[in-house]
N, C-alpha and C positions, 0 to 999 in steps of 0.2 A: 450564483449566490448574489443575493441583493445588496443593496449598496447599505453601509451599517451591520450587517449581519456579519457575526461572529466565524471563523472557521472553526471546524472541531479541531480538538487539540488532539494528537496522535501519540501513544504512549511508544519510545525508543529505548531501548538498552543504549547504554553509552556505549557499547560497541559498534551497536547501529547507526548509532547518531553519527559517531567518528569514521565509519566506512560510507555515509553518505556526504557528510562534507567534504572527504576527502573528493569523491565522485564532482562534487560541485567545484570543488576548487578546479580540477583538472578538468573538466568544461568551460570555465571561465579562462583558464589559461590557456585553452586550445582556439578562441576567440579570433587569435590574431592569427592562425593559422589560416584558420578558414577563410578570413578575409580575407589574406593574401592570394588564396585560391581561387578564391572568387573571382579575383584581380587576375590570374593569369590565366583563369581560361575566359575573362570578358576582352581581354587582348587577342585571341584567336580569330576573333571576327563577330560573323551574322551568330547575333543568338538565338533569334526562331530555330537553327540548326544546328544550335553550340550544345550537343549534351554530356560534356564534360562541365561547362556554366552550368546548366539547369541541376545536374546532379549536387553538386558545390552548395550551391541555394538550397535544394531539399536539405540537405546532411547540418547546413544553418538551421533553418528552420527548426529541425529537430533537435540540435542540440540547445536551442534557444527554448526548446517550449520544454526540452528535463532544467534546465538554468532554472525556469521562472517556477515547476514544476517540485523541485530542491528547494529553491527559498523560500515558498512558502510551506513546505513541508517543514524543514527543520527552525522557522520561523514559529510556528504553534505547536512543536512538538515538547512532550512531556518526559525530560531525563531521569533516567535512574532505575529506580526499585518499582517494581510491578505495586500497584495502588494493591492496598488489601482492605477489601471491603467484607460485608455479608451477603452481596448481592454479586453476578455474574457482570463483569464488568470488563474494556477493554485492556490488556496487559495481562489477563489471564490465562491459564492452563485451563481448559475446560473439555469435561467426559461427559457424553454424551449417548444416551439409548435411542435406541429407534422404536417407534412403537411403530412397530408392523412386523410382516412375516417373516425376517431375515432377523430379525430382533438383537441385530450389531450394533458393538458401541463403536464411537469414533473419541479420538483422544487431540484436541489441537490448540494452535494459539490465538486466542478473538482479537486482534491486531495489523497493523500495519502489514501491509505484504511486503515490504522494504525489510523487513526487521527478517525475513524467510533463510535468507543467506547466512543467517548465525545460528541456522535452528534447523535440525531434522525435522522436527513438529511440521505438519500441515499449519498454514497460516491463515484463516478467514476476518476478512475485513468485518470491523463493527457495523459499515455500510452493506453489506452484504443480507438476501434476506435472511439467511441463517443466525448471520451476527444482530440483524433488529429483534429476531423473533428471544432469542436468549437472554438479552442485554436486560441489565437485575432481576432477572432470574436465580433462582433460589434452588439446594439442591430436592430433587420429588417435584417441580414442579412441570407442567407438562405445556409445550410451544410449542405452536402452529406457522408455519411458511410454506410460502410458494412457492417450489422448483421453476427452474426456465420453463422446462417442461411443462408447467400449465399444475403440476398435481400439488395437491396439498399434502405435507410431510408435517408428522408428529412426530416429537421428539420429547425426551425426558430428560433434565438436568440431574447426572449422575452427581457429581463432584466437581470443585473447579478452586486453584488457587494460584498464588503469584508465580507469575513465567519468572526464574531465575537464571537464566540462561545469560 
């Protein structure tokens, strides 16, 4: 992301929101932990062959990139009630046809995959190319994307309204 640019803002249930800050809080309070760990295996000795150290470090490192990974997530996130629009948008429930030979629907949430954990729903990012190819989309209308796989997937917008979950 360039410098000035906007992040997209992430639509959360307050349930979500509150089971991720709670996540962030208890990262940030594990903080001192870890540094103390750090501290007592950098006290063992050589560290080119300390991998109780290097381990300590990694497991830093990782909780440090969910830390910055959390604030800005629930920094530009959007609380509450699912947006209700006329067009397919993220925070919603959206059904889904396959135009091809298996001609199944799929039923899921266009959304933060954070939000998964409060929700049976399959969850697909608006970043995602299933979630660009739908995003205001309208219901009868028909989207084109690209599987990893290389193939091109058409799909029809069945229905689609606010996640109240």
């Amino acid at each position: 992301m360039s410098t000035g640019e906007k992040a997209p803002a992430t639509w959360l249930s307050q349930d979500a929101y509150d089971r991720l800050q709670a996540e962030l809080d208890e990262h940030i309070g594990n903080r001192t932990a870890i540094a103390a760990e750090i501290n007592a295996r950098r006290e063992e000795g050589d560290l080119r062959e300390n991998g109780g150290y290097h381990a300590a470090r990694e497991e830093q490192g990782k909780a440090e990139g969910r830390i910055r990974y959390l604030q800005e997530l629930l920094r530009t996130a959007k609380v509450g009630e699912a947006p209700t629009t006329d067009a397919v948008a993220p925070g919603m429930v959206v059904t889904i046809y396959f135009d091809d030979d298996t001609e199944d629907t799929e039923t899921f949430l266009l959304g933060s995959r954070e939000i998964a954990a409060t929700t049976d729903l399959t969850v697909y990012s608006p970043e995602s190319a299933l979630g660009k190819a739908i995003l205001g989309g309208r219901p009868g209308q028909t989207c084109t994307y690209t599987a990893p796989s290389g193939a091109d997937i058409k799909v029809t917008v069945v229905s689609f309204e606010p996640f109240a979950g």
